[in-house]
C-alpha positions as CSV (number, residue, x, y, z in Angstrom):
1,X,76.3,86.1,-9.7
2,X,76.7,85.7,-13.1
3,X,78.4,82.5,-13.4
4,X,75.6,81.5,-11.8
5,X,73.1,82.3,-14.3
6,X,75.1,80.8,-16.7
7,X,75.5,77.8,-15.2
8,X,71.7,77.5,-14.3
9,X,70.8,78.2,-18.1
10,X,72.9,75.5,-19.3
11,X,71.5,72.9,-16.9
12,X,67.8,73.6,-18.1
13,X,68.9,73.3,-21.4
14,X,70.1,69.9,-21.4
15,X,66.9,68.7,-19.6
16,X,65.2,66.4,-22.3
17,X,61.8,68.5,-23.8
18,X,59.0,65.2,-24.1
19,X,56.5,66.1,-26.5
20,X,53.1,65.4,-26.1
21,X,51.2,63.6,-28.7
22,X,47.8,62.5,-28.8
23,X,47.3,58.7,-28.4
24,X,44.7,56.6,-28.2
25,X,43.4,55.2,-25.2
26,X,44.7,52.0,-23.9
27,X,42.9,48.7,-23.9
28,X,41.6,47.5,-20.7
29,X,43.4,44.2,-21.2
30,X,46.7,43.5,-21.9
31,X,47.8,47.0,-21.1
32,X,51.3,47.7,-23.1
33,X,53.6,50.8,-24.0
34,X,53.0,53.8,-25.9
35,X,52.2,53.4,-29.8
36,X,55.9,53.3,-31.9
37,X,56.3,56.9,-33.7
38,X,56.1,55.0,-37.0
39,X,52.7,53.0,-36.5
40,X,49.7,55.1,-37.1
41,X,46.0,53.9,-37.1
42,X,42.7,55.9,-37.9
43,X,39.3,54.7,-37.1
44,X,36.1,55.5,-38.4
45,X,33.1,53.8,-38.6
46,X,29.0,53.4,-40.2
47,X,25.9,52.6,-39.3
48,X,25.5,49.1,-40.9
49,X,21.9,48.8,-39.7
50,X,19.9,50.4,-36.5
51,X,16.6,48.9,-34.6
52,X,15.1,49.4,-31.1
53,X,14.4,46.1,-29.8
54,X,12.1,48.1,-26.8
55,X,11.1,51.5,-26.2
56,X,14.4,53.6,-24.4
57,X,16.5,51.3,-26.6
58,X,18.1,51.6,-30.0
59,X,20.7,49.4,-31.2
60,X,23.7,50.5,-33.7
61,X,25.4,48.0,-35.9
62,X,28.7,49.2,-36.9
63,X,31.4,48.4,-39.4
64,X,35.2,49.6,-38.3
65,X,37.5,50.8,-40.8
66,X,40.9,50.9,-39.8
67,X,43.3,52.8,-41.9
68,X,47.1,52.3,-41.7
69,X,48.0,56.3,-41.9
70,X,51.7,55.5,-40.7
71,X,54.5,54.1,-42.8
72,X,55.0,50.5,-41.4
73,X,52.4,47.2,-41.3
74,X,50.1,47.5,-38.4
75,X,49.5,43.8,-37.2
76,X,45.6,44.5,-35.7
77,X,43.5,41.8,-33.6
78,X,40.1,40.8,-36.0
79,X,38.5,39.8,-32.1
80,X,38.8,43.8,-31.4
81,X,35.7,44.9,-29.8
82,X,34.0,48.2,-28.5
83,X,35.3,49.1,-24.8
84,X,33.2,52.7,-24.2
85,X,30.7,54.4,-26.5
86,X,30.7,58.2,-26.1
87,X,28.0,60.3,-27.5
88,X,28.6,63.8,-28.2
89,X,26.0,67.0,-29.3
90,X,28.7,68.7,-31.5
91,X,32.0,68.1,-33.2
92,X,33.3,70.9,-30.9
93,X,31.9,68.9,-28.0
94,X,33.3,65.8,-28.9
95,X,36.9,67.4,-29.3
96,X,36.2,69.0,-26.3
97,X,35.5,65.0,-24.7
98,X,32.0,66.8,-23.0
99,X,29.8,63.7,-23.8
100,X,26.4,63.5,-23.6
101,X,26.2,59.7,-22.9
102,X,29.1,57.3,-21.7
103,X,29.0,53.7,-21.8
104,X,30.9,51.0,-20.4
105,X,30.9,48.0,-22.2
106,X,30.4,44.7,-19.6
107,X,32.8,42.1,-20.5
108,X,33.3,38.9,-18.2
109,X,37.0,37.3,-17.5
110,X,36.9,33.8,-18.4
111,X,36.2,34.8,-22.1
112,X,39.9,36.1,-22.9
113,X,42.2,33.5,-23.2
114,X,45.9,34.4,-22.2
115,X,47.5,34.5,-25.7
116,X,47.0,33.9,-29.0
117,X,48.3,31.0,-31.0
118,X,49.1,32.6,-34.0
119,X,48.2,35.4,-36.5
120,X,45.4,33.6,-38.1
121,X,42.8,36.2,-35.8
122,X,45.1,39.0,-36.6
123,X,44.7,41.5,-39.7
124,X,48.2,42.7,-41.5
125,X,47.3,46.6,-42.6
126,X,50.1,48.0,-44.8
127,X,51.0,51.4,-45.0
128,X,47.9,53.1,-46.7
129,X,45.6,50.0,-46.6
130,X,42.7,49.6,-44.5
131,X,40.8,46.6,-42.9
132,X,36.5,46.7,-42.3
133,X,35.6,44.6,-39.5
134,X,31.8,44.1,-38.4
135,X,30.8,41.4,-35.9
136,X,28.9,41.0,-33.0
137,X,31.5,43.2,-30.8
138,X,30.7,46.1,-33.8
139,X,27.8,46.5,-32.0
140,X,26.5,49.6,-29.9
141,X,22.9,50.2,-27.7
142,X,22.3,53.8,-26.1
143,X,19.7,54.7,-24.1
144,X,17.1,57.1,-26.1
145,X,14.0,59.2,-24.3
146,X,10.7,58.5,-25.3
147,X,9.1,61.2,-22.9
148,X,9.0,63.1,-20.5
149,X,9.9,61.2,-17.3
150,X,13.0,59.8,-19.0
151,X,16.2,60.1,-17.4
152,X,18.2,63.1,-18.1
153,X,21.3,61.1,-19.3
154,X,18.8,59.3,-22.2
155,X,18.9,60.9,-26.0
156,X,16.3,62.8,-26.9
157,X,15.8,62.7,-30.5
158,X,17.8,65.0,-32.3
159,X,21.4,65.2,-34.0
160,X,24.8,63.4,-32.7
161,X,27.9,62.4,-32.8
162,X,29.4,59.2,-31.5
163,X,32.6,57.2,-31.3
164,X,33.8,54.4,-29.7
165,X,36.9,53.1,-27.7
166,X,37.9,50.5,-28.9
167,X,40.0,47.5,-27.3
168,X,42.5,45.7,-29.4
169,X,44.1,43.4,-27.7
170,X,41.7,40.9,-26.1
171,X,44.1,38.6,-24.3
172,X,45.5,38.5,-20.7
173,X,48.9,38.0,-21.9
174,X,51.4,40.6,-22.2
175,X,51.9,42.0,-25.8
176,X,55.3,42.6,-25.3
177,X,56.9,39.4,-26.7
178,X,54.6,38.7,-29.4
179,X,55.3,42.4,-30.6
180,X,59.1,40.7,-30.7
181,X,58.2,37.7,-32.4
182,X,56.2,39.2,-34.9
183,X,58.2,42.2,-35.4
184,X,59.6,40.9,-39.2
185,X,55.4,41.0,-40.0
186,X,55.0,44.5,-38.8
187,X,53.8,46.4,-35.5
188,X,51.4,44.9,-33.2
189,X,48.6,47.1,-32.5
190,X,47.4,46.7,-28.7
191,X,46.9,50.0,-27.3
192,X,43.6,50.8,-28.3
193,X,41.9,53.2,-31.0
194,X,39.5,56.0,-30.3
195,X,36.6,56.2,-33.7
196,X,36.5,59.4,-35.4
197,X,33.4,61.5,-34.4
198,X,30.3,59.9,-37.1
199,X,27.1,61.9,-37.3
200,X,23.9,60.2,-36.4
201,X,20.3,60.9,-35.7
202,X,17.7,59.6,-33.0
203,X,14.8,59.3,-35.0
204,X,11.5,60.1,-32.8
205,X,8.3,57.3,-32.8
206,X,10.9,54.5,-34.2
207,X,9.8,51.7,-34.2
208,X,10.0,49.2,-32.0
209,X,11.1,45.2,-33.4
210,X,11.3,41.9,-31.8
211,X,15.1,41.0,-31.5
212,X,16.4,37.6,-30.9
Protein backbone atom coordinates (compact mmCIF):
# COMPACT_ATOMS: atom_id res chain seq x y z
CA UNK A 1 0.00 0.00 0.00
CA UNK A 2 2.59 2.19 0.51
CA UNK A 3 4.23 2.27 -2.70
CA UNK A 4 1.20 3.32 -3.72
CA UNK A 5 0.95 6.46 -1.85
CA UNK A 6 4.18 7.21 -2.98
CA UNK A 7 3.69 6.85 -6.28
CA UNK A 8 0.29 8.82 -6.24
CA UNK A 9 2.15 11.83 -4.36
CA UNK A 10 4.65 12.04 -7.00
CA UNK A 11 2.28 12.10 -9.81
CA UNK A 12 0.27 15.13 -8.26
CA UNK A 13 3.32 16.83 -7.86
CA UNK A 14 4.40 17.04 -11.31
CA UNK A 15 0.98 18.29 -12.40
CA UNK A 16 1.67 21.90 -13.59
CA UNK A 17 0.00 24.59 -10.73
CA UNK A 18 -1.61 27.66 -13.32
CA UNK A 19 -1.90 30.65 -11.40
CA UNK A 20 -4.68 32.79 -11.70
CA UNK A 21 -4.14 36.40 -12.42
CA UNK A 22 -6.54 38.99 -12.89
CA UNK A 23 -6.90 40.28 -16.54
CA UNK A 24 -8.80 42.45 -18.25
CA UNK A 25 -11.68 41.67 -20.19
CA UNK A 26 -11.40 40.90 -23.75
CA UNK A 27 -12.46 43.05 -26.57
CA UNK A 28 -15.53 42.04 -28.42
CA UNK A 29 -13.57 42.18 -31.67
CA UNK A 30 -10.61 40.69 -32.71
CA UNK A 31 -10.65 38.41 -29.71
CA UNK A 32 -6.73 37.27 -29.04
CA UNK A 33 -4.69 35.44 -26.22
CA UNK A 34 -4.01 36.31 -22.76
CA UNK A 35 -1.93 39.58 -21.97
CA UNK A 36 2.13 38.63 -22.09
CA UNK A 37 3.42 38.53 -18.20
CA UNK A 38 5.66 41.57 -19.12
CA UNK A 39 2.92 43.95 -20.62
CA UNK A 40 0.97 45.73 -18.05
CA UNK A 41 -1.68 48.52 -18.59
CA UNK A 42 -3.77 50.70 -15.99
CA UNK A 43 -6.67 52.73 -16.83
CA UNK A 44 -8.21 55.53 -15.22
CA UNK A 45 -10.20 58.05 -16.30
CA UNK A 46 -12.09 62.00 -15.59
CA UNK A 47 -14.94 63.68 -16.19
CA UNK A 48 -13.91 66.05 -19.00
CA UNK A 49 -17.32 67.72 -19.07
CA UNK A 50 -21.11 66.36 -18.03
CA UNK A 51 -24.67 67.67 -19.46
CA UNK A 52 -28.17 66.07 -19.73
CA UNK A 53 -29.35 66.58 -23.14
CA UNK A 54 -33.22 65.46 -21.72
CA UNK A 55 -34.59 64.71 -18.51
CA UNK A 56 -33.50 60.59 -17.49
CA UNK A 57 -30.35 61.49 -19.35
CA UNK A 58 -26.83 62.66 -18.40
CA UNK A 59 -24.03 62.49 -20.58
CA UNK A 60 -20.25 61.89 -19.32
CA UNK A 61 -17.24 63.05 -21.33
CA UNK A 62 -14.21 61.19 -20.41
CA UNK A 63 -10.57 61.43 -20.99
CA UNK A 64 -8.53 57.80 -20.68
CA UNK A 65 -5.25 57.68 -19.19
CA UNK A 66 -3.42 54.73 -19.93
CA UNK A 67 -0.39 53.96 -17.97
CA UNK A 68 2.31 51.47 -19.02
CA UNK A 69 2.81 49.80 -15.27
CA UNK A 70 4.80 46.80 -16.94
CA UNK A 71 8.43 46.83 -18.14
CA UNK A 72 8.15 46.65 -22.02
CA UNK A 73 6.36 49.26 -24.76
CA UNK A 74 2.67 48.74 -24.94
CA UNK A 75 1.67 49.35 -28.71
CA UNK A 76 -2.25 50.74 -27.81
CA UNK A 77 -5.04 51.40 -30.61
CA UNK A 78 -5.84 55.61 -30.44
CA UNK A 79 -9.57 54.34 -32.13
CA UNK A 80 -10.06 52.39 -28.59
CA UNK A 81 -13.50 53.00 -27.56
CA UNK A 82 -15.92 52.28 -24.52
CA UNK A 83 -17.44 48.52 -24.78
CA UNK A 84 -19.71 48.43 -21.24
CA UNK A 85 -20.11 51.13 -18.64
CA UNK A 86 -20.67 49.71 -15.18
CA UNK A 87 -21.89 51.81 -12.33
CA UNK A 88 -21.28 50.86 -8.95
CA UNK A 89 -22.63 52.39 -5.20
CA UNK A 90 -19.25 51.57 -3.41
CA UNK A 91 -15.68 50.72 -3.98
CA UNK A 92 -16.39 47.48 -2.13
CA UNK A 93 -19.31 47.00 -4.65
CA UNK A 94 -17.44 47.63 -7.51
CA UNK A 95 -14.66 45.08 -6.45
CA UNK A 96 -17.22 43.01 -5.65
CA UNK A 97 -18.51 43.51 -9.73
CA UNK A 98 -22.40 44.17 -8.00
CA UNK A 99 -23.29 47.07 -10.41
CA UNK A 100 -25.91 49.24 -10.06
CA UNK A 101 -26.22 50.02 -13.89
CA UNK A 102 -24.79 47.99 -16.94
CA UNK A 103 -24.50 49.21 -20.29
CA UNK A 104 -23.77 47.80 -23.50
CA UNK A 105 -22.43 49.98 -25.87
CA UNK A 106 -24.24 49.50 -29.67
CA UNK A 107 -21.69 49.33 -32.30
CA UNK A 108 -22.67 48.31 -35.98
CA UNK A 109 -20.25 45.98 -38.30
CA UNK A 110 -19.50 47.74 -41.28
CA UNK A 111 -17.61 50.44 -39.28
CA UNK A 112 -14.41 48.12 -38.44
CA UNK A 113 -12.32 47.66 -41.18
CA UNK A 114 -10.34 44.21 -41.15
CA UNK A 115 -6.82 45.57 -40.37
CA UNK A 116 -4.96 48.34 -39.93
CA UNK A 117 -2.48 49.76 -42.38
CA UNK A 118 0.07 50.76 -40.14
CA UNK A 119 0.84 52.31 -36.65
CA UNK A 120 -0.04 55.75 -37.52
CA UNK A 121 -3.64 55.14 -35.27
CA UNK A 122 -1.66 53.30 -32.78
CA UNK A 123 0.00 54.90 -29.46
CA UNK A 124 3.64 53.54 -28.32
CA UNK A 125 3.48 53.73 -24.26
CA UNK A 126 6.94 52.96 -22.71
CA UNK A 127 7.48 51.51 -19.62
CA UNK A 128 6.22 54.17 -17.07
CA UNK A 129 4.67 56.54 -19.61
CA UNK A 130 1.12 57.19 -20.19
CA UNK A 131 -1.08 58.14 -23.12
CA UNK A 132 -4.67 60.60 -22.59
CA UNK A 133 -7.05 59.83 -25.15
CA UNK A 134 -10.62 61.78 -25.38
CA UNK A 135 -12.82 61.42 -28.43
CA UNK A 136 -16.15 60.88 -29.36
CA UNK A 137 -15.80 56.97 -28.28
CA UNK A 138 -14.61 58.69 -24.53
CA UNK A 139 -18.02 59.25 -24.21
CA UNK A 140 -20.56 57.71 -21.63
CA UNK A 141 -24.77 58.40 -21.12
CA UNK A 142 -26.58 56.60 -17.99
CA UNK A 143 -29.90 56.61 -17.27
CA UNK A 144 -30.63 58.93 -14.08
CA UNK A 145 -34.33 59.12 -12.11
CA UNK A 146 -36.01 62.21 -12.01
CA UNK A 147 -39.04 60.78 -9.86
CA UNK A 148 -40.76 58.64 -8.67
CA UNK A 149 -42.10 56.42 -11.51
CA UNK A 150 -38.57 55.95 -12.79
CA UNK A 151 -37.37 52.68 -13.43
CA UNK A 152 -35.61 50.90 -10.69
CA UNK A 153 -32.38 50.29 -12.79
CA UNK A 154 -32.19 54.51 -13.28
CA UNK A 155 -29.70 56.59 -10.79
CA UNK A 156 -31.13 58.34 -8.35
CA UNK A 157 -29.03 61.24 -7.38
CA UNK A 158 -26.52 60.43 -4.99
CA UNK A 159 -22.76 59.16 -4.89
CA UNK A 160 -21.04 56.56 -7.46
CA UNK A 161 -18.55 54.92 -8.84
CA UNK A 162 -18.07 54.03 -12.54
CA UNK A 163 -15.75 52.37 -14.97
CA UNK A 164 -15.74 51.31 -18.28
CA UNK A 165 -14.63 48.30 -20.52
CA UNK A 166 -12.91 49.23 -22.83
CA UNK A 167 -12.24 47.65 -26.42
CA UNK A 168 -8.82 48.01 -27.92
CA UNK A 169 -8.63 46.52 -30.74
CA UNK A 170 -11.30 47.65 -33.24
CA UNK A 171 -10.51 45.60 -36.32
CA UNK A 172 -11.95 42.18 -37.55
CA UNK A 173 -8.62 40.96 -38.25
CA UNK A 174 -6.76 38.78 -36.07
CA UNK A 175 -4.03 40.53 -33.87
CA UNK A 176 -1.88 37.68 -33.92
CA UNK A 177 0.41 38.56 -36.81
CA UNK A 178 0.59 42.23 -36.44
CA UNK A 179 1.61 41.41 -32.69
CA UNK A 180 4.59 39.50 -34.85
CA UNK A 181 5.31 42.18 -37.08
CA UNK A 182 5.39 44.74 -34.70
CA UNK A 183 7.04 42.89 -32.02
CA UNK A 184 10.72 45.02 -32.43
CA UNK A 185 8.13 48.34 -31.48
CA UNK A 186 6.79 46.66 -28.40
CA UNK A 187 3.49 44.56 -27.30
CA UNK A 188 0.34 45.03 -29.04
CA UNK A 189 -2.36 45.68 -26.74
CA UNK A 190 -5.76 43.96 -27.88
CA UNK A 191 -7.32 42.36 -25.03
CA UNK A 192 -9.14 45.06 -23.55
CA UNK A 193 -8.81 47.25 -20.23
CA UNK A 194 -11.19 47.53 -17.46
CA UNK A 195 -11.07 51.65 -15.84
CA UNK A 196 -10.28 51.99 -12.40
CA UNK A 197 -13.33 52.73 -10.16
CA UNK A 198 -13.68 57.06 -10.42
CA UNK A 199 -16.12 58.71 -8.03
CA UNK A 200 -18.94 60.65 -9.41
CA UNK A 201 -22.12 62.34 -8.42
CA UNK A 202 -25.70 62.59 -9.98
CA UNK A 203 -26.52 65.95 -9.30
CA UNK A 204 -30.51 66.42 -8.53
CA UNK A 205 -32.62 69.31 -10.72
CA UNK A 206 -29.56 69.48 -13.45
CA UNK A 207 -30.21 71.03 -15.92
CA UNK A 208 -31.37 70.08 -18.98
CA UNK A 209 -29.32 71.56 -22.49
CA UNK A 210 -29.98 71.29 -26.13
CA UNK A 211 -27.34 68.93 -27.61
CA UNK A 212 -26.55 68.66 -31.20
Amino acid sequence: MKPLVLVLTFALSCIPVLKETSAAPKSRIGLTGGVAPKAQLQLTTTIVRERSCFPGHLSLELRFRFRNVGDEPVILDKLSFVDRTLVSMSLKAAASKKYQQKIRAHLYADTFPVNPTDLSDFAIIGPGEVFDLESGQTRVSLFVSEGKHQSKDHLPPGNYFLQVDVATWTYFGDAKQLRVKWRDKGRLWSEGVTSQPMPFAVKQNRPIVKCS
